[in-house]
N, C-alpha and C positions, 0 to 999 in steps of 0.2 A: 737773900732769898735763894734757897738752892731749890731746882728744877729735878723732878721726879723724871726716872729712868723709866724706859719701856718695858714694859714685863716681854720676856722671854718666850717664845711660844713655841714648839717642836713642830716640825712637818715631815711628816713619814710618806715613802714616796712606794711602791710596790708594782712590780711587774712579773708576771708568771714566767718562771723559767721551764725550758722545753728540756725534757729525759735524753736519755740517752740515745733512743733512738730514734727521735725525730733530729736530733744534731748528726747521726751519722748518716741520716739518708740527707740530708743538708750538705753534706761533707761530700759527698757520694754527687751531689747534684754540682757541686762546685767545680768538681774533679773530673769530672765529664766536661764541661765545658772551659776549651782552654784560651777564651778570652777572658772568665771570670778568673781564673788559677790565676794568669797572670798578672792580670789590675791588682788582685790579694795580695800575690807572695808580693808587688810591688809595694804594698801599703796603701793603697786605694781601694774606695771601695767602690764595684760594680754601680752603677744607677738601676740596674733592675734586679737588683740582688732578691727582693723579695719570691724571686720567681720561683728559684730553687727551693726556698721553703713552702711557697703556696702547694709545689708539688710534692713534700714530706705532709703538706694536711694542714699545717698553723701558717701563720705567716709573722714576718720578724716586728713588724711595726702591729701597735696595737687599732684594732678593729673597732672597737667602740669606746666607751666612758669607762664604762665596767672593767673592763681589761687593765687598765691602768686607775690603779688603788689609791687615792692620796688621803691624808686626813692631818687635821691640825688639831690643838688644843685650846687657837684662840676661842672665845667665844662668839664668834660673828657666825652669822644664822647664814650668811651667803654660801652657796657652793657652786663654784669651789669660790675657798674667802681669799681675799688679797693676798694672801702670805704663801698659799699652793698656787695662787695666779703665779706671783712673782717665782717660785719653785720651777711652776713649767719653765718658764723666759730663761731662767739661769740652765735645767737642763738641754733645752732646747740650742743656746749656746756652746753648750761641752759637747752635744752632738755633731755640732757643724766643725768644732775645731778637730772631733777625735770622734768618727762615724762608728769607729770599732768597740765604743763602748756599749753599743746597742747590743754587741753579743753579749758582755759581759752581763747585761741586765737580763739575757734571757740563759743565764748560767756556765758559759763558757770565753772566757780571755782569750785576748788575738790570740795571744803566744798559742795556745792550747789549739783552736781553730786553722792557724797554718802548719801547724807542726801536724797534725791530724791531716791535712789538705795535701802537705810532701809527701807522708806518708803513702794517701792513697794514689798519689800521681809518682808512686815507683821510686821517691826520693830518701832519704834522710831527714827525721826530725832535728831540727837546730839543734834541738838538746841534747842528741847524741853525737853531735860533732861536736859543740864544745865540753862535753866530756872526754872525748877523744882527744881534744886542743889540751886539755888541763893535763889528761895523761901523758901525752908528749911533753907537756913544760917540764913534768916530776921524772922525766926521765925513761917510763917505759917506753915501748916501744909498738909506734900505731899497728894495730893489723893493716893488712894488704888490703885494698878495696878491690874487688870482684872487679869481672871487665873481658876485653877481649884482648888473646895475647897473637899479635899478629904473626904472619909467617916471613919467613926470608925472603928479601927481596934485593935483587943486586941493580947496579947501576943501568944496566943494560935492560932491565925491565921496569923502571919508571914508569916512562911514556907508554908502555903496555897496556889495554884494555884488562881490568878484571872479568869479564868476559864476554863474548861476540857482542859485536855492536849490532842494534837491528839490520834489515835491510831498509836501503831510504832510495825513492823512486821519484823521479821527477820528471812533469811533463811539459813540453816546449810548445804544444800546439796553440795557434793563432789564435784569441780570444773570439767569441761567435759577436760578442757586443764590445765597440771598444770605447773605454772614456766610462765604463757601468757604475765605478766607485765611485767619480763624478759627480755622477747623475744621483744618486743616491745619497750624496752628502748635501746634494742642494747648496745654495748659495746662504754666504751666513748672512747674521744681520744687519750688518755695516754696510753689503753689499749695495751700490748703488747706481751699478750699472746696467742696462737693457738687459743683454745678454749674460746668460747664467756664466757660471767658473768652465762647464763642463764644454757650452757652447764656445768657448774662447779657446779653452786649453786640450779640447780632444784632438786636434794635428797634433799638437805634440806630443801628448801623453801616446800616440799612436805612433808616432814616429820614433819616440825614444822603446816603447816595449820593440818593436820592431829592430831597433839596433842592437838592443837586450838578449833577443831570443838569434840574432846572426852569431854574434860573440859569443855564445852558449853552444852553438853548433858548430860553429868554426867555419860558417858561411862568409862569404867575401859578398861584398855586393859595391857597384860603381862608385857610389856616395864614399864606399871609408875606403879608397884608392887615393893615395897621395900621388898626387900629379911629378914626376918625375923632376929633376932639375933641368932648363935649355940652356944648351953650351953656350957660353960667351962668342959674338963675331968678332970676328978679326977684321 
């Protein structure tokens, strides 16, 4: 007794893809912001990537049923029937492993979308650097990359400022409240002492700025006086 094979059934799966110019104000919004640029060019993709397209007018994931087309040829009266069910399940997994396919369903490949992205962030399209690569293998010879060609600089001007340093002004006068940072940080919450951090440690905090702003002035005061050595008796 041989066992009858399961008929065949097709699932077509359909998502509108966005023109031209909704992918270059996409591009345009990506490229402006350079926490998204750089999750991208890394191969990541943003978590609120939508944003950028919300603000070109469409947005990348689909809004309702209708937006996303499926249809089968089984004949089961359900919709969507088991076989577009299991269609989402399986895309919905190539999404998680490779997010970047999402563009490709709405008409443009990573490749295409970051090389567009370098582009407008002032860089180089991949593509034309490894045409460049390939030309250097066969022997020509790369052009010169644009840039800045610096000026003479000798030994003795290293350590030189390329130009005036601000002027920087600082002030030594005796704090009007002292132990304020303290008082303001409060006691954390481990704290489980009567007395705050500020009430404990404001002598010192006040005695050390106070030694801070002498040594800053070049004041002597009796405290930082090393007592002298007394002769030995005979």
């Amino acid at each position: 007794m041989t066992g009858s094979r399961p008929t065949p059934y097709a699932v077509s799966l359909a998502l509108r893809q966005f023109d031209e110019g909704v992918w270059k104000k996409a591009v345009a919004g990506m490229a402006g912001r350079a926490q998204y640029a750089a999750e991208l060019l890394a191969g990541t993709m943003p978590q609120d990537i939508d944003a950028v397209f919300r603000a070109a007018g469409v947005s990348l994931f689909p809004r309702s049923r209708e937006e996303l087309v499926t249809n089968c040829t089984c004949p089961d009266w359900g919709d969507p029937c088991k076989h577009v069910a299991a269609t989402h399940y399986v895309l919905g997994e190539a999404l998680d492993r490779d997010p970047f396919l999402l563009f490709e369903l709405r008409g443009w490949t990573k490749a295409r979308v970051l090389d567009a992205l370098r582009a407008a962030r002032g860089g180089e399209p991949r593509t034309a650097v490894k045409r460049k690569r390939a030309a250097s293998a066969d022997g020509e010879v790369a052009p010169v990359p644009r840039g800045v060609k610096p000026g003479k600089l000798t030994r003795a001007d290293y350590d030189l400022p390329r130009k005036p340093l601000p002027a920087m002004g600082f002030s030594f006068d005796a704090p009007s409240v002292h132990g304020a940072v303290l008082r303001q940080l409060g006691s954390p919450a481990s704290w489980g002492v009567k007395d705050t951090p500020g009430d404990m440690l404001s002598s010192q905090v006040q005695a050390a700025a106070e030694g801070a702003r002498r040594i800053a002035l070049r004041e002597t005061d009796s405290r930082d006086e090393v007592p002298a050595a007394r002769k030995p008796r005979r």
